[in-house]
N, C-alpha and C positions, 0 to 999 in steps of 0.2 A: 573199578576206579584204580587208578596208577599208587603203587606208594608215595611220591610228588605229589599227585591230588590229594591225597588226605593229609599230608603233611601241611599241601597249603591251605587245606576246609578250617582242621584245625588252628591252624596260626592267626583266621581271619577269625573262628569264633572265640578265641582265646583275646584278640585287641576289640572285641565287641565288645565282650564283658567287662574287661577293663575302662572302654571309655564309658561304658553305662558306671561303674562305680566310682570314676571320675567324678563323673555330673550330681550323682548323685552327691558326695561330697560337698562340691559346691554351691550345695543346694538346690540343687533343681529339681529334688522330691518333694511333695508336699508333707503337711503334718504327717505322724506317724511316730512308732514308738519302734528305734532301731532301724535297719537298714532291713529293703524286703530282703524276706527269709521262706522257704515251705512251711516253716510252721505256722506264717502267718495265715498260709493258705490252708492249712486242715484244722487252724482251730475252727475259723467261716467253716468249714465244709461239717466239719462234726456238731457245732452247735447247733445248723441250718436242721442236718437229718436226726438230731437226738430231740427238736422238738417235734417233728411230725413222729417219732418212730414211740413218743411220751404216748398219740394220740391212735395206736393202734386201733387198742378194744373200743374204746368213744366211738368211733369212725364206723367200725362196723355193725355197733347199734342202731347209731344215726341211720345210717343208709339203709339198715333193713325196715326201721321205723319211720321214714320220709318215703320211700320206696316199697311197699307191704307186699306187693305183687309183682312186679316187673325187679328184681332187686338184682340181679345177675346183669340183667339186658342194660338197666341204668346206668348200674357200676362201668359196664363195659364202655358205654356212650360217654361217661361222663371223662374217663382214665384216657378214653378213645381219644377227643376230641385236645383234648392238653398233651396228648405226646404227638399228633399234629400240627396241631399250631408249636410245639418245641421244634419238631422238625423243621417247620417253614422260616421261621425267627433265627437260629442258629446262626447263620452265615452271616444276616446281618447283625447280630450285635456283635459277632465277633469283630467285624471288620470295621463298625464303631466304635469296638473298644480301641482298635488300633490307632487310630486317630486321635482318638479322645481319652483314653488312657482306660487302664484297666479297674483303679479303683470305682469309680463313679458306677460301673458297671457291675461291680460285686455289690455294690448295694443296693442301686435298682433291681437286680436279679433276687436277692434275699429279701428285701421288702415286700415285693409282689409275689416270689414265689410261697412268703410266710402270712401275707394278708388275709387268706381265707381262716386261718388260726380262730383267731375270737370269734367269727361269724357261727361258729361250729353251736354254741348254745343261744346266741342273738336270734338266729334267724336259719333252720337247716336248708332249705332251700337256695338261699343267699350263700351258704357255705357249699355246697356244691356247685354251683352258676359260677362263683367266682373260682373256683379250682379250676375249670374247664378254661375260663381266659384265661388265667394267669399261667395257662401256660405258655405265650404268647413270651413268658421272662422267664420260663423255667427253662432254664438252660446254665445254671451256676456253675455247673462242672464244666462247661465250655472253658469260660471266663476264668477258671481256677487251673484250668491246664496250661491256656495262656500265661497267665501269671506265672505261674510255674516255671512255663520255658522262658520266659523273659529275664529269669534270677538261676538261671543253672545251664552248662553246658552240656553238649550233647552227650559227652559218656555219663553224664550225673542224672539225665533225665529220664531215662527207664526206672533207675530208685524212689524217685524224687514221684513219678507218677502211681508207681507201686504202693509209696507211704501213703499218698492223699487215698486213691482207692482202699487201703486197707482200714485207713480212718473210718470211710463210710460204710464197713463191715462193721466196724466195731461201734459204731454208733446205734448202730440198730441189733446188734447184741443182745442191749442192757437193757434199752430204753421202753420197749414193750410190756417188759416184765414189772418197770419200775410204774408205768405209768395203770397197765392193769394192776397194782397191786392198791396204788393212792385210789384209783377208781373203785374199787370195793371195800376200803377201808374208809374214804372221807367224800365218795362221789365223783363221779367224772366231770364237774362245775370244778374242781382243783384241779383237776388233771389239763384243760381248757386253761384256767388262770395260768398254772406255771408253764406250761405250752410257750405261750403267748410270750411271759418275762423272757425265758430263755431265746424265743425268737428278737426281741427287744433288745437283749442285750449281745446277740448277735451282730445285729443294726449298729447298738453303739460302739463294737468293737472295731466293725471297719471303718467310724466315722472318725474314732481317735485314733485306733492304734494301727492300724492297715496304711505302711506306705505304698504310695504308688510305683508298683513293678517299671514300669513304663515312663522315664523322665520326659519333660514337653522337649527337652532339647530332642531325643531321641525319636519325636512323635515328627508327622507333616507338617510343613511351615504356618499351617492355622487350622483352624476347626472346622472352617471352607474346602477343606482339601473334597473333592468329588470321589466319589465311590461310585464305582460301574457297576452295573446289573449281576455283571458274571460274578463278582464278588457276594452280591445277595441272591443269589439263584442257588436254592438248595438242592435243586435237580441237577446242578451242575457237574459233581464228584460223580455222578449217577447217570452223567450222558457216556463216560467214557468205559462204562464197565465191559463194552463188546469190540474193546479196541483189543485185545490180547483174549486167548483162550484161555490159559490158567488164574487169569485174573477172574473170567466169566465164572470157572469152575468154583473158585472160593469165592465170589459174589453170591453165588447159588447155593453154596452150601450154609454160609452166613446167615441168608434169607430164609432158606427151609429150616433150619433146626433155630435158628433167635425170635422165628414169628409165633410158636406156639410158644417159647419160653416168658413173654413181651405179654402174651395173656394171661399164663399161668403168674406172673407178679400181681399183676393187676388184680385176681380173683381168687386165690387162692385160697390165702386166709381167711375170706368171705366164705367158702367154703368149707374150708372145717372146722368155723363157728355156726355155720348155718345147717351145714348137711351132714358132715359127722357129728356133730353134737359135743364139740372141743368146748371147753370154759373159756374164759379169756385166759386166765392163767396157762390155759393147755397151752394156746396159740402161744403165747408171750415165751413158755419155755422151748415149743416148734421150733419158733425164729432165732433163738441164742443157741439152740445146738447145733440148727443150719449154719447158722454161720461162725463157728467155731470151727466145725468140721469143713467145710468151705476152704477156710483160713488156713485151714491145716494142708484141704488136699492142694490149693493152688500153691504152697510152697513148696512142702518136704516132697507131699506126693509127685507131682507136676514136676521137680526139680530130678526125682528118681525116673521118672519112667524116660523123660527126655533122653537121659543119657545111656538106659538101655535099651529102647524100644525106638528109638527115634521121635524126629518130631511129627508124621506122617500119621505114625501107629496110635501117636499120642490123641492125636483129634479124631483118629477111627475109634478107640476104647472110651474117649469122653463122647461120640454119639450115641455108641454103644449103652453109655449109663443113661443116656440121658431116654432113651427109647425106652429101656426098662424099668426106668420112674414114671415115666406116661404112663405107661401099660398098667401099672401097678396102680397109679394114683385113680384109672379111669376105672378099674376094674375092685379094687379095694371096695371094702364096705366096713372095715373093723378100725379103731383107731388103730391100734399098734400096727394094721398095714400102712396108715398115713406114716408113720413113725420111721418102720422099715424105709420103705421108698424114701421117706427125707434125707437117709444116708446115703442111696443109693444117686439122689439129688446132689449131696453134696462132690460125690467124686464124679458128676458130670458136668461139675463148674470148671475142670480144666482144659472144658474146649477151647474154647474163646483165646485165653492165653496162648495156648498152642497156637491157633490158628493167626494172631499177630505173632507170633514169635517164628513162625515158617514166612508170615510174609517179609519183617523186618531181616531175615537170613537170605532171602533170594529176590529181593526186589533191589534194583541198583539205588544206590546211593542218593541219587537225584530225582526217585521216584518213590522214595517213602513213604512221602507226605500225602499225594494221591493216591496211591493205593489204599493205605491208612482210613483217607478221608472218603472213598467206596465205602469202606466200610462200613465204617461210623454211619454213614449218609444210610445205611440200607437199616441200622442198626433205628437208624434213630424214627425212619419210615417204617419197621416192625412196630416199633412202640406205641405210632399211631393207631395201626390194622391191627394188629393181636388183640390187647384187650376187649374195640371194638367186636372180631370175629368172635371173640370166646363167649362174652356177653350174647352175642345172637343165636350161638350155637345153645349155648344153656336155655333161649328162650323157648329155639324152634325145637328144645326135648324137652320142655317142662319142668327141667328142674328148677322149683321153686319152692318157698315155703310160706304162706297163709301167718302164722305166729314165731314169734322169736320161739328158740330152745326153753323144752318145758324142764320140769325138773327131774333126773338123772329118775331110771327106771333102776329095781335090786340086779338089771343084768347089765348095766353099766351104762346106758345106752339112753338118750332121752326120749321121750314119745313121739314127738314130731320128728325125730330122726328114723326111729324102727320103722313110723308108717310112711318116711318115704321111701327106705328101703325097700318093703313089700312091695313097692307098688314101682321099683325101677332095679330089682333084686341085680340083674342081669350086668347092666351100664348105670353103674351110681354115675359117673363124670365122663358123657360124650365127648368133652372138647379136649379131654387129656387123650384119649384113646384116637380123634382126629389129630393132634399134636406128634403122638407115638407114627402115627401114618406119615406125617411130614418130614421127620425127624428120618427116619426110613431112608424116603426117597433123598433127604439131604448125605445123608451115611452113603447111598449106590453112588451120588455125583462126586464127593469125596475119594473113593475109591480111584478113580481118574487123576486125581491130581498128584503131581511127580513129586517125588521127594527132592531134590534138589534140580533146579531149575532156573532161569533169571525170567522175572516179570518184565516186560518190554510194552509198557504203555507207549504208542506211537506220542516220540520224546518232541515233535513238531508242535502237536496239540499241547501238549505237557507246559511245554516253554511259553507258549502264547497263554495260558492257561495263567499259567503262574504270572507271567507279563504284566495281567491284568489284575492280580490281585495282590501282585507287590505297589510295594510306594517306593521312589527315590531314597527314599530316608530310612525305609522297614532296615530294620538289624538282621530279621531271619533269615537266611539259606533258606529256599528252597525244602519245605519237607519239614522246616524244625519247630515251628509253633503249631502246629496243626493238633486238632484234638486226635490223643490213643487213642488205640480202641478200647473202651472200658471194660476192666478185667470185674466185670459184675459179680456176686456171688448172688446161690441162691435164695440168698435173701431179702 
């Protein structure tokens, strides 16, 4: 793009912003406490994840005590079927919220994505049934990115996206550790209760204090405005991934190495409560050093190696970690190898950054937002299949356990973990060492792709593309509200 072009991008997203603070002014936000701000978006997002992240240990009791035999295959079905249906739902509530504004939307999303909370001692059945729909509205961080770009300009919203994702590292930090510790000092019936309050008051925070990002003057002329298919068709971003070859290469590389990571979320922890023989406290301090070191590699590290290794070399040495945590975690049998590997986990969270960060560098100006939303799209279709595969793969090798974790053997070890070591000495965790295989072939496709380069989505399709999923009225450019790609940790 010409110097003149971004001169005039700029001056047009510079009298947006203005006339949205306008309106707002004159009232055309609704209740709310201040003028939208990000932080109103990461406190929702941090209260949202610090009351599930309370319900760690609970969660994987349940599941092994509702599920006694199939507990792997369930977990996967159940994580399977809600990041599917997240996938499917996406586009359209995004593009409801555009109409209809984005607060109404941060609440419906946190309401139903926090509903299954109390079911969790009511009724365990009930409480996993209703995970599996709800995901159907688990899509908050859509909604909160949206928001997001709605109150910040384009040079501000790489920050602004950074802060909200870092929030939700840090939510889950703390909250395992706090919530396994109330669970074995007062029972997990507290841990449940204040679950629940802090989701609650979640709920009451965006009903009083959350203004609406999105003023009505700034919205479609009424709440009749029509929404086209293309706009809810989540195969959409996903039809044009074979329109450009380096776009195909990182589509494929995105797919193979985020489809075993999308299972390993989902089971993991289940895992070294179950088959290593970790406490819950183990688990609980697992996840806060994960993601501290996480925190640590996707800044300082991720920020050093970019400027000596390039951005190329950078998503080749984060597969690199990331192949040799598989390996480790499928082959491991000792805790301190879990341990090991989670570090080696944490320095292969700077794929994903890198890999938005090469494509926000070489994809034209006008093509950010779809290539981005490839991404996302493929991202968000892992999270469906991973879990699911990983869950089947644990079925069809048997790794399972008959009783919860017995009590700690003098070699450290519990019983029902030594005896299923014996008896699986070889391959403790088939679907990490399938994962390590995938991760592989995503590392050889990577290799192909150029280090500086322009992405060239046929801009015909692009345009009609976008045609249809703007409105008369929309504020965005092209490219500017679209969900990042989420800079995940391995937590």
């Amino acid at each position: 793009m010409t110097q003149g072009g971004k001169k005039k991008k700029r001056a047009v997203n510079r009298s947006i912003m203005l006339a949205k603070k306008i309106i707002i002014k004159d009232g055309g936000t609704p209740q709310g406490i201040g003028s939208p701000s990000v932080y109103h978006a990461v406190i929702v997002i941090f209260l949202e994840f610090f009351a599930w992240g309370l319900l760690t240990a609970p969660t994987l009791v349940v599941l092994h005590e509702t599920f006694p035999k199939h507990t792997f295959l369930m977990n996967g079905l159940i994580q399977g079927v809600k990041g599917l249906l997240s996938f499917l739902s996406a586009p359209l509530i995004g593009a409801l919220s555009d109409v209809w504004g984005r607060k109404s939307f941060l609440l419906l999303t946190v309401f139903f994505t926090c509903a299954p909370i109390p079911l969790m001692k009511i009724s365990p059945w009930w409480y996993f049934a209703v995970i599996s729909v709800s995901g159907v509205f688990a899509v908050t961080f859509s909604v909160v990115f949206a928001y997001v770009a709605d109150i910040t300009q384009e040079h501000e919203r790489s920050m602004a996206y950074g802060l909200v994702s870092a929030t939700f590292a840090a939510s889950l930090v703390t909250s395992p550790a706090i919530g396994a510790y109330l669970g074995r000092v007062y029972g997990d019936s507290l841990v449940v209760v204040l679950a629940t309050a802090i989701a609650l008051l979640d709920i009451c925070f965006i009903l009083v204090a959350v203004p609406e990002s999105l003023p009505e003057k700034m919205r479609p002329a009424s709440w009749g405005a029509p929404i086209s298919w293309e706009q809810a068709d989540p195969f959409a971003s996903l039809k044009k991934v074979g329109q450009d070859s380096i776009v195909l290469l990182i589509c494929i590389t995105v797919f193979l190495s985020y489809l075993p990571e999308a299972g390993q979320y989902s089971s993991f922890f289940l895992y070294l409560r179950q088959i290593m023989g970790f406490s819950s406290e183990s688990v609980a301090a697992f996840i806060a050093v994960l993601g501290i070191l996480s925190i640590i590699a996707q800044t300082i590290v991720l920020s050093l190696l970019m400027r000596s290794i390039g951005n190329k070399n950078t998503i080749l040495l984060g597969l690199g970690f990331q192949i040799l945590q598989l390996a480790w975690y499928g082959f491991g049998s000792e805790p301190w190898m879990m341990w090991a590997a989670g570090a080696v986990a944490a320095m292969s969270s700077i794929t994903f950054p890198a890999v938005s960060a090469l494509v926000s560098r070489t994809a034209d100006a006008d093509q950010q937002g779809v290539v981005q939303g490839m991404i996302t799209g493929i991202r968000g279709l892992c999270n469906g299949l991973g879990p699911a595969l990983y869950g089947f793969i644990f079925y069809i090798f048997h790794v399972e356990l008959n009783e919860l974790p017995l009590p700690e053997t003098p070699s450290g070890g519990s019983v029902a973990t030594q005896y299923h070591l014996q008896q699986n000495s070889i391959i403790p965790g088939p679907p990490f060492l399938f994962g390590a295989c995938s991760v592989l072939l995503a590392l050889l496709v990577a290799l192909f792709i150029p280090e500086h380069t322009n992405l060239n989505v046929r801009s015909s399709n692009w345009k009609k593309h976008c045609g249809s999923h703007s409105h008369p009225h929309s504020p965005q450019a092209p490219g500017e509200a679209k969900e990042p790609l989420l800079q995940d940790t391995n937590v």
